[in-house]
C-alpha positions as CSV (number, residue, x, y, z in Angstrom):
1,X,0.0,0.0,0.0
2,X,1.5,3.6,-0.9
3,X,1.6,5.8,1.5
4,X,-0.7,9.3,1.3
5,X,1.1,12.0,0.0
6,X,2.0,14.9,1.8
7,X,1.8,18.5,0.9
8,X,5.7,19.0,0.3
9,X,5.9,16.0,-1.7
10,X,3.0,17.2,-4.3
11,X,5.0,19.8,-5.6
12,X,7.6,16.8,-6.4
13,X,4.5,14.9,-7.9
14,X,3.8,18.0,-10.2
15,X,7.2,18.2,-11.3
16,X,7.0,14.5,-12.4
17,X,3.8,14.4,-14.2
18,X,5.2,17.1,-16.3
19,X,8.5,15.5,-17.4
20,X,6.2,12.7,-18.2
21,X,3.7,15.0,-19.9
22,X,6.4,15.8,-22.6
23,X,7.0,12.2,-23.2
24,X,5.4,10.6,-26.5
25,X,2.8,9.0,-24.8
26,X,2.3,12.2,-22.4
27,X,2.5,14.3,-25.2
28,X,-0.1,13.2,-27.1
29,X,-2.5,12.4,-24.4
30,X,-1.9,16.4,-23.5
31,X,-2.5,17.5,-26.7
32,X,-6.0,15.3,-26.9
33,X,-6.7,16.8,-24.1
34,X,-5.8,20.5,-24.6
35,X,-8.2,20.4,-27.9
36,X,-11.1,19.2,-25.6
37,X,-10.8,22.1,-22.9
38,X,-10.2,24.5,-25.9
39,X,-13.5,23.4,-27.3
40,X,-15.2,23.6,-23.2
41,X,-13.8,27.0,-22.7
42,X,-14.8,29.1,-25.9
43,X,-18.6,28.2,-24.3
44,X,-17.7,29.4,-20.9
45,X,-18.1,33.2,-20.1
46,X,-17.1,35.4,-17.4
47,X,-14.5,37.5,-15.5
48,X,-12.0,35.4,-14.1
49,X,-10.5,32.1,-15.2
50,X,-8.3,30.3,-13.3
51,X,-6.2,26.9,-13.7
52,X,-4.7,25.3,-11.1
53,X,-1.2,23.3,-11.3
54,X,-1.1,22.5,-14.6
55,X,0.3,19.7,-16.0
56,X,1.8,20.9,-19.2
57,X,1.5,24.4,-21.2
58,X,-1.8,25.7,-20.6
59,X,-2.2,26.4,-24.7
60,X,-5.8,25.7,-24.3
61,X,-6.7,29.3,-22.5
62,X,-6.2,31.0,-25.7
63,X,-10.2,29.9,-26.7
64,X,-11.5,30.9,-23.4
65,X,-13.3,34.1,-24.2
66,X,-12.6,35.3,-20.7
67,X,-10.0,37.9,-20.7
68,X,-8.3,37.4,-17.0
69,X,-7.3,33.8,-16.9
70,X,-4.7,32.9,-14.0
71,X,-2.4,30.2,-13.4
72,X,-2.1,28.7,-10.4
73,X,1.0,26.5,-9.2
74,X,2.5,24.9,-5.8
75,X,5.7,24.9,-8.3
76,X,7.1,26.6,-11.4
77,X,9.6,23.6,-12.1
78,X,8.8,21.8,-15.4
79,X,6.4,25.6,-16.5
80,X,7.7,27.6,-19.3
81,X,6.4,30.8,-17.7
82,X,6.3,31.8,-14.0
83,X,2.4,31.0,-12.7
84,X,0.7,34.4,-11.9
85,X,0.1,32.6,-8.6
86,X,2.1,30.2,-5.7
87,X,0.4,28.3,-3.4
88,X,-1.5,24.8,-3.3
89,X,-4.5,23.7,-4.4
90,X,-6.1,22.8,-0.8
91,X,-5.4,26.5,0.4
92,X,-6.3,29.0,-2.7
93,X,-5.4,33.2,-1.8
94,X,-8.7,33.9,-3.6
95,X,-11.5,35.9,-2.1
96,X,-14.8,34.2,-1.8
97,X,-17.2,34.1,-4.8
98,X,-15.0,36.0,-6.8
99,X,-13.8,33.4,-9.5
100,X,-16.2,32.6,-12.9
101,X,-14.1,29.1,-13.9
102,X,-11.7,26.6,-12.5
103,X,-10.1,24.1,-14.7
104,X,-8.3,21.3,-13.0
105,X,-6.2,19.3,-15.1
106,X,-5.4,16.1,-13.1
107,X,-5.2,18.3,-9.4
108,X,-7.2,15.9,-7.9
109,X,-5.3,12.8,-8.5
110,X,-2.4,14.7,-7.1
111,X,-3.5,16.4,-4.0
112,X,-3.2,15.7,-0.1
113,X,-6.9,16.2,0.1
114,X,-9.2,16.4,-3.1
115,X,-12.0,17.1,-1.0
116,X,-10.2,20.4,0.5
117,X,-9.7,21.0,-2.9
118,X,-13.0,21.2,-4.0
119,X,-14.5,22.3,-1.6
120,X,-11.8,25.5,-2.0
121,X,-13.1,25.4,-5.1
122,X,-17.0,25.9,-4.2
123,X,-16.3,28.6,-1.7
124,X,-14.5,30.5,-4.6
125,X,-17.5,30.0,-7.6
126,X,-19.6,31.9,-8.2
127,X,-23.4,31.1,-8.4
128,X,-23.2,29.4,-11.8
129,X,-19.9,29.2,-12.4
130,X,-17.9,26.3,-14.3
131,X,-15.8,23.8,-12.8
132,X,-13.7,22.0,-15.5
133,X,-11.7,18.8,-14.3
134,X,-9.5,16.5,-16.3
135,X,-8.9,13.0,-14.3
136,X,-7.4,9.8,-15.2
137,X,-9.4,7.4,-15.7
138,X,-9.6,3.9,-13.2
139,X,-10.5,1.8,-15.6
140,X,-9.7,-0.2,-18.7
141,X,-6.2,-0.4,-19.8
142,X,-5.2,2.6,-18.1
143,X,-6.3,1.2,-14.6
144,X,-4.9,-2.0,-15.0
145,X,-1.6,-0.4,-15.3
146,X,-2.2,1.5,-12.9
147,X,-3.0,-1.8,-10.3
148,X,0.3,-3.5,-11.8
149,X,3.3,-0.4,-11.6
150,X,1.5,1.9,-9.8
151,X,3.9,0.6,-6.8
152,X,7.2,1.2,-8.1
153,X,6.5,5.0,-7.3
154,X,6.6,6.3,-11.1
155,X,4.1,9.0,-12.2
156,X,1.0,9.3,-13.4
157,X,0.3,5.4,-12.2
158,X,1.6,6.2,-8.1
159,X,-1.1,8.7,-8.3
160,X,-4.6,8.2,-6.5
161,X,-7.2,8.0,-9.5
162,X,-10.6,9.0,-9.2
163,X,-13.3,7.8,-10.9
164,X,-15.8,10.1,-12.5
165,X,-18.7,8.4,-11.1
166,X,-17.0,9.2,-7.5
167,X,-16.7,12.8,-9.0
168,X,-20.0,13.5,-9.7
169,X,-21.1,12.1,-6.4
170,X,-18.5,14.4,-4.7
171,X,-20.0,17.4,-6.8
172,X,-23.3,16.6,-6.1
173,X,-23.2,16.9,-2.2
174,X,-21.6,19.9,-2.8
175,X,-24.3,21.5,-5.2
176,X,-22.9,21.4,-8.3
177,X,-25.0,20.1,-11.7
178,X,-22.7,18.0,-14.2
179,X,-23.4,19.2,-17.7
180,X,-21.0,17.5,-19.5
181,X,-19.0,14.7,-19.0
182,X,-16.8,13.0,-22.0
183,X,-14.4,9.9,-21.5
184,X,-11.4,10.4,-24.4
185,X,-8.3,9.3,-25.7
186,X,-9.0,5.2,-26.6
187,X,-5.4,4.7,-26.7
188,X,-3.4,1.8,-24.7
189,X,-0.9,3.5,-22.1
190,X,2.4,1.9,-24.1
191,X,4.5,3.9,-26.3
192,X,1.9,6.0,-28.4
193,X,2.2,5.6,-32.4
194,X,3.3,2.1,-32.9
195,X,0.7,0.5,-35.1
196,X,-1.9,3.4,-36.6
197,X,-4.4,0.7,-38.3
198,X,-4.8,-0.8,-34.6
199,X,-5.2,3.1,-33.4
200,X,-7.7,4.0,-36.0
201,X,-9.5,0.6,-35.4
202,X,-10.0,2.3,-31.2
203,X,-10.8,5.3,-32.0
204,X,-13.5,4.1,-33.9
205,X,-14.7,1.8,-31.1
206,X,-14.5,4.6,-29.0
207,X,-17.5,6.1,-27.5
208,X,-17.7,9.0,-25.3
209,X,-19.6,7.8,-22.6
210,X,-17.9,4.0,-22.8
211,X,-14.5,4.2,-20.1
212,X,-13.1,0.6,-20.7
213,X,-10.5,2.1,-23.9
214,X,-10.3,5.8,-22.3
215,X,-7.1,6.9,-20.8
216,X,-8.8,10.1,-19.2
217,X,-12.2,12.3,-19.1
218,X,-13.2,15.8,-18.9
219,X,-16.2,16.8,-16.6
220,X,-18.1,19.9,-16.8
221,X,-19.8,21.4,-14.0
222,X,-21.6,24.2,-12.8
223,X,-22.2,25.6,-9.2
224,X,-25.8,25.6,-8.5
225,X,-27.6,28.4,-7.4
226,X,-29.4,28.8,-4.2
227,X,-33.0,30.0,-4.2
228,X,-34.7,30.8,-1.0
229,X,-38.1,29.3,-1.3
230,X,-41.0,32.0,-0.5
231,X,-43.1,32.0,2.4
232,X,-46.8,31.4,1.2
233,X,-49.2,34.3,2.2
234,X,-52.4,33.8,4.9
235,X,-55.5,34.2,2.9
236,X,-57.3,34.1,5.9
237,X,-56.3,37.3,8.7
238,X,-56.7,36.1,12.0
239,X,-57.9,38.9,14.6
240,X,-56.0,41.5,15.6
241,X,-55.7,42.5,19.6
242,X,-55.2,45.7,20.2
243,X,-55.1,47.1,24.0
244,X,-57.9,44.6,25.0
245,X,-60.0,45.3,21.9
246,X,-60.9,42.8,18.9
247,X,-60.9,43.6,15.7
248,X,-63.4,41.3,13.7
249,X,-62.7,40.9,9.8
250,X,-66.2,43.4,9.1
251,X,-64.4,45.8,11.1
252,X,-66.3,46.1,14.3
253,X,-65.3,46.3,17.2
254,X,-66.0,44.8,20.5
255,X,-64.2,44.7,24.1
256,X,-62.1,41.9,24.9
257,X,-62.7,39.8,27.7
C-alpha cells in the first residue's frame, strides 16, 4: 500500500507528471486533451478564469473568451512561464465568490486532500460558475496499469485516480450540476504511435460515454444556485388585539374579555 502523500511531496509529484507530460505518450494524451478544454472553454463566459497546477503548457486558454485567466501552481519547475500565482491547491489566496471558472487538469489525482480541494473550489465560484476537471481514468487499460506499476512509485500510475462516477457524487453533495462529462483518448498506455491501423481501429470503437478504452475524461460542472423558497401568504387574517379590543374581519369592534 503507498503511503498518502503529503503536501511537500505534491509539488515533487507536479514536477514529475510534467517531465512525463512531454513524453510521446504524455504528449499526445496532452495534446488530446488541450483540444477538448479549448473546445469547453470558448462556451464558458465570465470575469475570471483560473487553472490550477497545470500539468503541461496551458495552450488551451487562448479559446477561453474570458480575458483574465490565471495560473495557479505549488511549483514553477517543469512551466515555461512563471504561474501568476504560488500556493497549493487545498489553500487558494482567492477571495470568496469572486472566480467565474476553474479548470483542473489532473489536481485531484495529485492532491493531499481532493476534497479540500474542492470544496476550495466551491467557496470560490460563483453562483453558476464552471468547474472543469480533467482525471485519469480507473478503468480499462489505463487502470490495470495503474494496479500492476503503480507501486514502483513512477508518475502518473503512483497517483490516487478517481473515478468520475465518485466525481459527480462528490460534486453533487456539494451543489454542483454536471453538464458535461466525455471519457477520451482510446489509446493503450504503451509507447503511443506504434501501429496506426490498430489506433484507428480504437478510436473508432471509442464512445464517449464508454471508459473501458479511455485513458482520461473531462467533466463539466456548474455551481448551483441557491434560491430561498417563498413563504406562502395567509388568505385568511386572523384577529388583531389591540389594547384589549378585537378587531373582527367586518371591522367592528368589540371589548375583549
Amino acid at each position: 500500500m503507498t503511503a498518502k502523500p503529503t503536501a511537500s511531496e505534491n509539488p515533487e509529484r507536479l514536477h514529475a507528471l510534467r517531465a512525463w507530460c512531454k513524453q510521446p505518450l504524455g504528449q499526445q494524451l496532452a495534446r488530446t486533451e488541450q483540444e477538448l478544454l479549448h473546445e469547453i472553454l470558448s462556451d464558458v463566459f465570465g470575469y475570471h478564469l483560473v487553472v490550477v497546477d497545470p500539468s503541461c503548457a496551458p495552450d488551451s486558454l487562448g479559446g477561453s473568451r474570458i480575458m483574465h485567466r490565471v495560473v495557479q501552481s505549488c511549483t514553477r519547475e517543469g512551466l515555461d512561464e512563471l504561474p501568476a500565482l504560488m500556493a497549493c491547491a487545498e489553500a487558494l489566496p482567492l477571495q470568496s465568490d469572486t472566480v467565474d471558472a476553474f479548470v483542473l487538469p489532473h489536481v485531484l489525482e495529485l492532491a493531499s486532500d481532493a476534497h479540500q480541494v474542492l470544496r476550495e473550489i466551491d467557496r470560490c465560484l460563483v453562483a453558476e460558475g464552471h468547474l472543469i476537471v480533467l482525471g485519469f481514468n480507473p478503468y480499462g487499460w489505463w487502470g490495470l496499469r495503474r494496479l500492476l506499476l503503480g507501486w514502483r512509485g513512477h508518475v502518473p500510475w503512483s497517483l490516487k485516480f478517481v473515478s468520475m462516477p465518485r466525481l459527480k457524487d462528490w460534486l453533487s453533495l456539494l451543489g454542483f450540476d454536471t453538464i458535461q462529462a466525455r471519457y477520451l483518448f482510446p489509446h493503450p498506455p504503451w509507447q503511443y504511435g506504434s501501429g496506426k491501423p490498430r489506433a484507428s481501429l480504437l478510436q473508432r470503437l471509442h464512445r464517449d460515454r464508454w471508459p473501458l478504452l479511455a485513458a482520461s475524461y473531462v467533466l463539466v460542472a456548474r455551481k448551483r444556485v441557491v434560491t430561498l423558497t417563498p413563504v406562502k401568504p395567509r388568505w385568511r387574517p386572523r384577529r388583531a388585539v389591540i389594547a384589549g379590543i378585537a378587531e373582527t374581519n367586518q371591522g367592528r369592534m368589540r371589548p375583549h374579555g
